[in-house]
C-alpha positions as CSV (number, residue, x, y, z in Angstrom):
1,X,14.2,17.8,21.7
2,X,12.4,16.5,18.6
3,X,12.3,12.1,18.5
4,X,15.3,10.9,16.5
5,X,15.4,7.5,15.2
6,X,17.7,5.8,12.7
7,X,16.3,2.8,10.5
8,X,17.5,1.3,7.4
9,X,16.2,-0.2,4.0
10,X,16.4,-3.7,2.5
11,X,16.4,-5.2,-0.9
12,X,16.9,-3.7,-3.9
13,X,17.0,0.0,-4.3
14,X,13.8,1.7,-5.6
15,X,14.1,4.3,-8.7
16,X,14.5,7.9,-6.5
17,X,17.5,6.4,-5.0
18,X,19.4,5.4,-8.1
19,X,21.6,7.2,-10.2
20,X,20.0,8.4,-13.9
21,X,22.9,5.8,-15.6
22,X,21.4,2.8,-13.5
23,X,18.2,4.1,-14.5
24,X,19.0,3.8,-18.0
25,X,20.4,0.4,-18.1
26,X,17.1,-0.8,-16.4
27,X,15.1,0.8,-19.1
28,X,17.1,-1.2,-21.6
29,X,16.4,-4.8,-20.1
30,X,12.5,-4.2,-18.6
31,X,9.1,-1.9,-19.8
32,X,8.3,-3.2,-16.2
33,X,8.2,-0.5,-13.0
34,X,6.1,-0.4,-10.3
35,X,4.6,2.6,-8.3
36,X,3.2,2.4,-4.6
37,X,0.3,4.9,-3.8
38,X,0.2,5.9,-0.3
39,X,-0.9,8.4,2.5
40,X,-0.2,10.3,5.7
41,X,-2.3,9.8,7.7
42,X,-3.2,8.2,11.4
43,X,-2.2,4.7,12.0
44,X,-3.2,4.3,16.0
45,X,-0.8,5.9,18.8
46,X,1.9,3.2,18.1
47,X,2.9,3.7,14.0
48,X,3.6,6.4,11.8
49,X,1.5,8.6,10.2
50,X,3.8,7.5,7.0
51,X,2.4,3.4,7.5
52,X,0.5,3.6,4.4
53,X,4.0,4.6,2.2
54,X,6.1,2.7,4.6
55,X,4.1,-0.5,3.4
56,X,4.0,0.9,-0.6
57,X,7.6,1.4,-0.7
58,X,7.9,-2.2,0.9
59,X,5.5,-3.7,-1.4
60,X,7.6,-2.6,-5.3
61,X,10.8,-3.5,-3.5
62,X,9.1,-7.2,-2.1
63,X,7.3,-7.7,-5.3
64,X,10.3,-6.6,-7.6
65,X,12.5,-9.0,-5.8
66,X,9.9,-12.1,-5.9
67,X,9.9,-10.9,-9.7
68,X,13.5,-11.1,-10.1
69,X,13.8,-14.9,-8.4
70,X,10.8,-15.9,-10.9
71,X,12.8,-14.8,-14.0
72,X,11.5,-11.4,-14.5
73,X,13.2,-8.0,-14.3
74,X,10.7,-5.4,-12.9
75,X,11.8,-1.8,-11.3
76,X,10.9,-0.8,-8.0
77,X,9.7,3.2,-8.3
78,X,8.6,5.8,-6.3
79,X,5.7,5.4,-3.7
80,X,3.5,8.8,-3.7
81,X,3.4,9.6,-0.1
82,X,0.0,11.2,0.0
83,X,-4.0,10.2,-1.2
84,X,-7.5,10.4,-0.1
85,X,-7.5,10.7,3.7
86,X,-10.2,13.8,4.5
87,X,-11.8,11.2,7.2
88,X,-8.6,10.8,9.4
89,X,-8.3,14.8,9.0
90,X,-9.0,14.6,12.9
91,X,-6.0,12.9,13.5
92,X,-2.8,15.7,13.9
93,X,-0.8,15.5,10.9
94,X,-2.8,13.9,8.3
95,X,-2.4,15.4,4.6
96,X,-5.4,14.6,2.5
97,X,-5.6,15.3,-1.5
98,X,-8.5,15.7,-3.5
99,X,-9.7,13.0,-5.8
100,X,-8.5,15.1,-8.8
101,X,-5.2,16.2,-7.0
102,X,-4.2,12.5,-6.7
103,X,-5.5,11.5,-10.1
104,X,-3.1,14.3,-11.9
105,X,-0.1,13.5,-9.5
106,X,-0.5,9.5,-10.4
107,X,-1.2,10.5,-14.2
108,X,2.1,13.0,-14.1
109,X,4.2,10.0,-12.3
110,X,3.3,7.6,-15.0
111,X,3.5,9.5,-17.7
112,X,7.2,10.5,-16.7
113,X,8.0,6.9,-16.5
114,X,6.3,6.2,-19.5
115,X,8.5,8.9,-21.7
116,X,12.0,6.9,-19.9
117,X,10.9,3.8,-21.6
118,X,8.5,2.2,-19.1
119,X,5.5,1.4,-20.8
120,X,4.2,-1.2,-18.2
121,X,3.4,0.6,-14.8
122,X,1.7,-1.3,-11.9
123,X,-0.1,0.7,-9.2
124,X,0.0,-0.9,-6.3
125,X,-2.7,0.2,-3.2
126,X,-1.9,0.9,0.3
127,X,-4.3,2.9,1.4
128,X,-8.1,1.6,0.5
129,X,-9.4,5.3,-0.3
130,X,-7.4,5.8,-3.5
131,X,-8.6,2.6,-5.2
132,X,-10.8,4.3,-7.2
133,X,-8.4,7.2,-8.2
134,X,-6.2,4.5,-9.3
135,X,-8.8,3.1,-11.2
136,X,-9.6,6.3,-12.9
137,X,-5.9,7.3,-13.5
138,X,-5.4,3.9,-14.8
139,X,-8.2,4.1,-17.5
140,X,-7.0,7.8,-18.7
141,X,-3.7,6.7,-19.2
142,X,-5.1,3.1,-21.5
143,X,-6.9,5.3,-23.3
144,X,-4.8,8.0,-24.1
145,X,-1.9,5.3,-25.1
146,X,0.6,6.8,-22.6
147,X,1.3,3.8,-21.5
148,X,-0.4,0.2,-19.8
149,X,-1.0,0.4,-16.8
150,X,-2.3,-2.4,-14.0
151,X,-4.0,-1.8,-10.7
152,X,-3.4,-4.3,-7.9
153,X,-5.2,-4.5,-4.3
154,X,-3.7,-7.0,-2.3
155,X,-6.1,-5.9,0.4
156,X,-8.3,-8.8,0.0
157,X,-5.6,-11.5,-0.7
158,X,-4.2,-11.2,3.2
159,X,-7.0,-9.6,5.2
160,X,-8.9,-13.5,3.6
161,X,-6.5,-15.1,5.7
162,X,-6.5,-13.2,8.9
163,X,-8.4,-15.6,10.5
164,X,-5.6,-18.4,10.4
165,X,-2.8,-15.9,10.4
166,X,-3.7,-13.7,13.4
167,X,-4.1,-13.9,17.2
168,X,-6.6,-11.8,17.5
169,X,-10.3,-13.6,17.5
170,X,-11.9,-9.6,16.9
171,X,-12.4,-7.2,14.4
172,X,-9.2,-6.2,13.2
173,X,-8.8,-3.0,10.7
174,X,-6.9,-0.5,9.8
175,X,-3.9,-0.3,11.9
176,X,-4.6,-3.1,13.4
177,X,-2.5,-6.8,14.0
178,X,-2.3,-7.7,10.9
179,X,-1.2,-4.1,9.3
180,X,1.0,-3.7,12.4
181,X,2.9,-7.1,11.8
182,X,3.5,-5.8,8.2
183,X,5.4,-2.6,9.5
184,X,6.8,-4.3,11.7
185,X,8.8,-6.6,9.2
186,X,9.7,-3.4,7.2
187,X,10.4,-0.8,9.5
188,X,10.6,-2.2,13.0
189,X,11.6,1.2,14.4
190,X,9.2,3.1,13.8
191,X,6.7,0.7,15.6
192,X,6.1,0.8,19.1
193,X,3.8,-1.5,20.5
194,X,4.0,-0.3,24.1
195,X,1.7,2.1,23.2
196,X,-0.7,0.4,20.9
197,X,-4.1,0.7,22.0
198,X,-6.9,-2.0,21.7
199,X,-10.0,-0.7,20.1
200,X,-12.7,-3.0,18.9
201,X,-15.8,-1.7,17.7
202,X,-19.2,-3.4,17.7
203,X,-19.8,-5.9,15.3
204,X,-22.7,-4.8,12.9
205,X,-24.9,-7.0,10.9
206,X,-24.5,-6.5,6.7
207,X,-26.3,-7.6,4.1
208,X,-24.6,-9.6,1.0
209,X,-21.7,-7.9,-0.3
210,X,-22.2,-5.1,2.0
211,X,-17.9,-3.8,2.3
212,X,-16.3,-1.6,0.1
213,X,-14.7,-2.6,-3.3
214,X,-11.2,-2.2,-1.9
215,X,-12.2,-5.4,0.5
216,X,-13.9,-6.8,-2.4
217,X,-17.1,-6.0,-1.6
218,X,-19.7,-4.2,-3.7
219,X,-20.9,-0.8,-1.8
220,X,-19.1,2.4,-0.9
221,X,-19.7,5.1,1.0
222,X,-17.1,7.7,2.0
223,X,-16.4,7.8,5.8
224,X,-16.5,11.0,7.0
225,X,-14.6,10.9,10.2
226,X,-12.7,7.6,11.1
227,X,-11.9,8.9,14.7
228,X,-15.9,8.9,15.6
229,X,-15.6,5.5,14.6
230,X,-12.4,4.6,15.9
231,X,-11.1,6.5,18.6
232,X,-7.4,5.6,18.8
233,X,-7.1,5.6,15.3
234,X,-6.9,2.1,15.2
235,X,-9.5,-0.9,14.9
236,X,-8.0,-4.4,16.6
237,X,-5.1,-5.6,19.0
238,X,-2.1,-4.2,17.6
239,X,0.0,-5.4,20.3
240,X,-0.6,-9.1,19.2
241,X,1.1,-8.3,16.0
242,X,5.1,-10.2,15.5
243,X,7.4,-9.5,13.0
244,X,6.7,-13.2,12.0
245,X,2.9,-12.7,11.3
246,X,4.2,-9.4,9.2
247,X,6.4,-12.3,7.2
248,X,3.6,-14.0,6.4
249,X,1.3,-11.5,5.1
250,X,4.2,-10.0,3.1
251,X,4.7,-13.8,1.2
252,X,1.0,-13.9,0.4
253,X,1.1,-10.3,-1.0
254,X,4.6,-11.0,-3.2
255,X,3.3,-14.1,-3.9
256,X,-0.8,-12.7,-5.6
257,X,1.2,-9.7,-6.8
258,X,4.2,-11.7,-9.1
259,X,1.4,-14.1,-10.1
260,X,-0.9,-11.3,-11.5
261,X,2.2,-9.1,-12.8
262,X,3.4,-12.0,-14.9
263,X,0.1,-12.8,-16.0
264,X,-0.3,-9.3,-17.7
265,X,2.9,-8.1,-18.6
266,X,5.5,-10.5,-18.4
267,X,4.4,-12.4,-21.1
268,X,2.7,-10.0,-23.6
């Protein structure tokens, strides 16, 4: 028998599950939607292959309802359930676009939105290897006046604070405590921690700036198989990871996210 589960959304509903005339009164009172960009792909042998759209769809309805309590109406949309994942390919069940696949689906997205009446579409990453797509897809749009569009990485903004927010002492990555704690105050279900595996890899030396962009560094090169590096398919001590810690990270990503959205848009 395949694994059932039943789990349930909170906060406000996001655009695909509204009806068109709720749709259109948003349009009338905001420009404002947000779009999560996600993957498939493996998260360890404890969370979903889904994690990465699990946390996107989280993140628009989070930020949308921060949004709302600061005065400013903002529409949580879709979250696009696949990107750039070739180097978890080893992992069973990860879907992988191309760079230009994912470019075209983000630029089709927006400019549907765009043609309802948003004209103010923020990206939001949750999955490091389509920050440059974003990027890209963002610029095309600018330029071709489809619409304004914003890219946010709250990557940075919570992985900063690890140190104070975690348990764990080690490395911790992708799939990891802090990642983990996130799902687990979205979608506590789909977690389970009795089989979370600790992997911690061996701590290399790096020069200045030596991390990818999406960590705020200033090199990248494409991984090209994450399992070589990581065998479980996670980096850290997942099973450290609390709801509570999850909490946390989510109030300093709502918090970066509203600051930056109202900072653009809001006002302009």
């Amino acid at each position: 028998m395949l694994p059932r589960t039943r789990y349930t959304i909170e906060g406000p509903k996001a655009l695909p599950e509204m009806t068109w005339p709720e749709v259109a009164a948003l349009r009338e009172r905001t420009e404002i939607v947000l779009v999560g960009v996600g993957s498939c792909e493996g998260h360890g042998h404890h969370m979903p292959l889904a994690t990465d759209t699990i946390l996107g769809a989280d993140s628009v309805r989070r930020i949308a309802a921060r949004l709302e309590d600061e005065g400013v109406l903002a529409v949580p949309g879709p979250t696009i359930p696949f990107g750039i994942s070739p180097d978890y390919m080893s992992f069973p069940g990860t879907i992988t676009l191309r760079p230009s696949t994912l470019l075209e689906v983000i630029r089709e997205v927006c400019t549907s939105l765009a043609r309802h009446g948003f004209r103010k579409i923020v990206l939001v990453l949750t999955h490091d290897g389509n920050l440059g797509v974003m990027q890209a897809a963002a610029q095309e749009l600018s330029a071709d006046g489809i619409a304004r569009v914003l890219v946010l990485n709250p990557l940075p903004v919570v992985r900063e604070k690890y140190g104070e927010m975690l348990t764990s002492k080690g490395v911790e990555g992708h799939g990891g405590e802090g990642e983990t704690a996130r799902v687990l105050a979205s979608q506590p279900e789909l977690v389970d921690l009795a089989r979370a595996v600790a992997f911690s890899p061996e701590r290399r030396q790096r020069l200045p700036w030596d991390v990818p962009p999406h960590f705020g560094g200033a090199a990248y090169e494409p991984l090209k198989d994450f399992r070589a590096e990581a065998p479980p398919g996670s980096i850290g001590n997942p099973a450290l990871a609390t709801r509570d810690t999850g909490e946390k990270g989510w109030a300093l990503i709502t918090e970066w996210s509203a600051a930056i959205i109202k900072r653009h848009f809001a006002s302009a």
